[in-house]
C-alpha positions as CSV (number, residue, x, y, z in Angstrom):
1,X,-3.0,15.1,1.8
2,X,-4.2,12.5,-0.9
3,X,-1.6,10.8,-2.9
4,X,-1.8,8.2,-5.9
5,X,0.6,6.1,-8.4
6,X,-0.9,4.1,-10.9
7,X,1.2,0.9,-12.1
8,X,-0.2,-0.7,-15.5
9,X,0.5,-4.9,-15.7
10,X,-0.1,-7.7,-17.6
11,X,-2.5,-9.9,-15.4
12,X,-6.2,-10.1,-15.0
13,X,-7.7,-7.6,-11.9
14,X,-8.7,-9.9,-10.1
15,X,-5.6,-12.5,-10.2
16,X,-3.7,-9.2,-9.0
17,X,-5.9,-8.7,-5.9
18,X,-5.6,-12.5,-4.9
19,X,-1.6,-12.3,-4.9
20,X,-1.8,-9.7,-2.4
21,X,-0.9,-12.1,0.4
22,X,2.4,-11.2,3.3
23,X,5.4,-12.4,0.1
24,X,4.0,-10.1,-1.9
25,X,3.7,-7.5,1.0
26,X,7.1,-7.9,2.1
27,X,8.4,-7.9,-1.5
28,X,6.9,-4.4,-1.6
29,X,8.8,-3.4,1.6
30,X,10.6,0.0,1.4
31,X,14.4,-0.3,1.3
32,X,14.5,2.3,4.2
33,X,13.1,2.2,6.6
34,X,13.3,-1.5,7.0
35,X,10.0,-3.2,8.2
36,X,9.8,-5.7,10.2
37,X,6.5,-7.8,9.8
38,X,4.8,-8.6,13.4
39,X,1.5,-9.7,12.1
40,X,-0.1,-10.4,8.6
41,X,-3.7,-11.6,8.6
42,X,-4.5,-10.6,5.1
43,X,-6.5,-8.4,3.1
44,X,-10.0,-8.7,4.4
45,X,-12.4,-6.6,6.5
46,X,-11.2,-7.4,10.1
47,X,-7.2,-8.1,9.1
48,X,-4.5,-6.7,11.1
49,X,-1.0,-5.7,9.7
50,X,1.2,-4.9,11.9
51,X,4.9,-4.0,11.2
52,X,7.8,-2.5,13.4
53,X,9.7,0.9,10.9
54,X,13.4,-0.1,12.1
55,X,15.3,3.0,11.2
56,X,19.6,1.8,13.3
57,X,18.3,1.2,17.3
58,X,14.8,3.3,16.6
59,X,12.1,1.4,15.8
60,X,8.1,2.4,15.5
61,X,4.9,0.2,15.4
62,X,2.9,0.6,13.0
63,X,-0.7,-1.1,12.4
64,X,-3.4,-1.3,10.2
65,X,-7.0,-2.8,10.1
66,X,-8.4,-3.7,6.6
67,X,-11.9,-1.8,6.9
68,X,-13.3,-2.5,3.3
69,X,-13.0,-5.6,0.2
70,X,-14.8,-5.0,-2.5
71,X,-15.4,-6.1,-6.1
72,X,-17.7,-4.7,-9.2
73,X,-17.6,-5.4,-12.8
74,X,-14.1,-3.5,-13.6
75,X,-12.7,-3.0,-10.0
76,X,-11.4,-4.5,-6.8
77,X,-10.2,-3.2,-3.6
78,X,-9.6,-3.2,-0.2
79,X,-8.4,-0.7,2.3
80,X,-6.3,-0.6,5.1
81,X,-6.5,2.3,7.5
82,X,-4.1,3.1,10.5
83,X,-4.9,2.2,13.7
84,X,-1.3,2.9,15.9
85,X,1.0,5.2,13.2
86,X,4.4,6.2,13.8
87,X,4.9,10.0,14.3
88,X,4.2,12.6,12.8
89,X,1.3,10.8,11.2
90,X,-2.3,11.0,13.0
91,X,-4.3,9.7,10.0
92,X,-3.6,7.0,7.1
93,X,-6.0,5.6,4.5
94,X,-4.4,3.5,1.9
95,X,-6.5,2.2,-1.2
96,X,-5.5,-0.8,-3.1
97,X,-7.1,-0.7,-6.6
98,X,-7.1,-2.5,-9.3
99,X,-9.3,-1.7,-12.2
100,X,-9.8,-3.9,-15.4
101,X,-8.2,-2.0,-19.2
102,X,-9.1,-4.4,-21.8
103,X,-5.9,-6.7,-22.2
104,X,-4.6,-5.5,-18.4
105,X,-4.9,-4.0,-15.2
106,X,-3.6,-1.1,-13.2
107,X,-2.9,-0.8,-9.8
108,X,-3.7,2.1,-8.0
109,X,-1.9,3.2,-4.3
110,X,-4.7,5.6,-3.5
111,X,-3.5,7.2,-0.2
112,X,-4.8,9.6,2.3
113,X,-2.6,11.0,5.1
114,X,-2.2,13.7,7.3
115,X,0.4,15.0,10.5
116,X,-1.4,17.3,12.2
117,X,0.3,20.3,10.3
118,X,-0.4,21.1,6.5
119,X,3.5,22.1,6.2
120,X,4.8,18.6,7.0
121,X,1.7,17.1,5.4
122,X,3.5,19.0,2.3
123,X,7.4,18.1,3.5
124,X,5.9,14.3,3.5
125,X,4.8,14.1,0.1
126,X,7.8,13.6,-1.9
127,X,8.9,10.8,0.6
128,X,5.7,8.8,0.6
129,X,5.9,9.2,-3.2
130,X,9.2,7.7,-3.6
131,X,8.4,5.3,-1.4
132,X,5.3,4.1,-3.1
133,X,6.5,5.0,-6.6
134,X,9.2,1.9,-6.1
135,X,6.5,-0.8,-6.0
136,X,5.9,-0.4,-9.7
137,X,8.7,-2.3,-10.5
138,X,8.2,-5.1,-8.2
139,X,4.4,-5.1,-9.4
140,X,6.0,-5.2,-13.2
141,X,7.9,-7.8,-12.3
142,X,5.6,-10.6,-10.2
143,X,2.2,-9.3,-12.9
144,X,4.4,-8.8,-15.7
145,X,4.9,-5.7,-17.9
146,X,2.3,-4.2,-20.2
147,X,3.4,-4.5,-23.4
């Protein structure tokens, strides 16, 4: 199942790909579950994430290796994919764009999952999407607002 939210903001592309540093990533944090950061390397080929999902006494690892950095004229990126995921997931592939528009940038959360079972790949949707969909406002607020 592919997923992606575009977030339009003030800065330069490549100012918003530098900030992407563990503040930024914990600012970005889902309200629930809460996430625990265990390790934060950076966004590099090679980087590890790791985080604990702390849902009341349950908690899940989950980890990521950044596999790709890139940059072109009008782009930059990196990608994290998931190494140990918490159930149901057996697959995760998360995109962080940012492509140049003139006077601003938008991010892009370009993300690839899947369970195991189309049905709950399709019962997962709406959750990832809320989850993602509330980083615009933190990314409006720390890159500023297009005007």
């Amino acid at each position: 199942m592919k997923l992606h939210i575009q977030v339009p903001v003030a800065q330069h592309y490549q100012a918003v790909l530098q900030a992407f540093n563990r503040d930024l990533f914990k600012a970005l944090s889902p309200p629930f579950p809460q996430l625990k950061i265990l390790r934060f390397d950076g966004s590099h080929p090679g980087d590890r994430v790791e985080v604990a999902l702390v849902a009341g006494p349950f908690s899940r690892r989950w980890t990521s290796l950044i596999t790709e950095r890139q940059e072109s004229e009008n782009a930059v990126w990196f990608v994290d994919e998931g190494q140990e995921l918490p159930a149901p997931l057996t697959f995760w592939r998360h995109q962080h764009l940012v492509t140049h528009h003139g006077t601003h940038s938008i991010i892009h959360e370009k993300i690839e999952y899947r369970t195991g079972s189309k049905l709950l790949d399709l019962l997962l949707y709406p959750v990832l999407y809320a989850q993602f969909a509330l980083r615009a406002p933190v990314y409006k607020r720390v890159f500023g607002k297009v005007q």
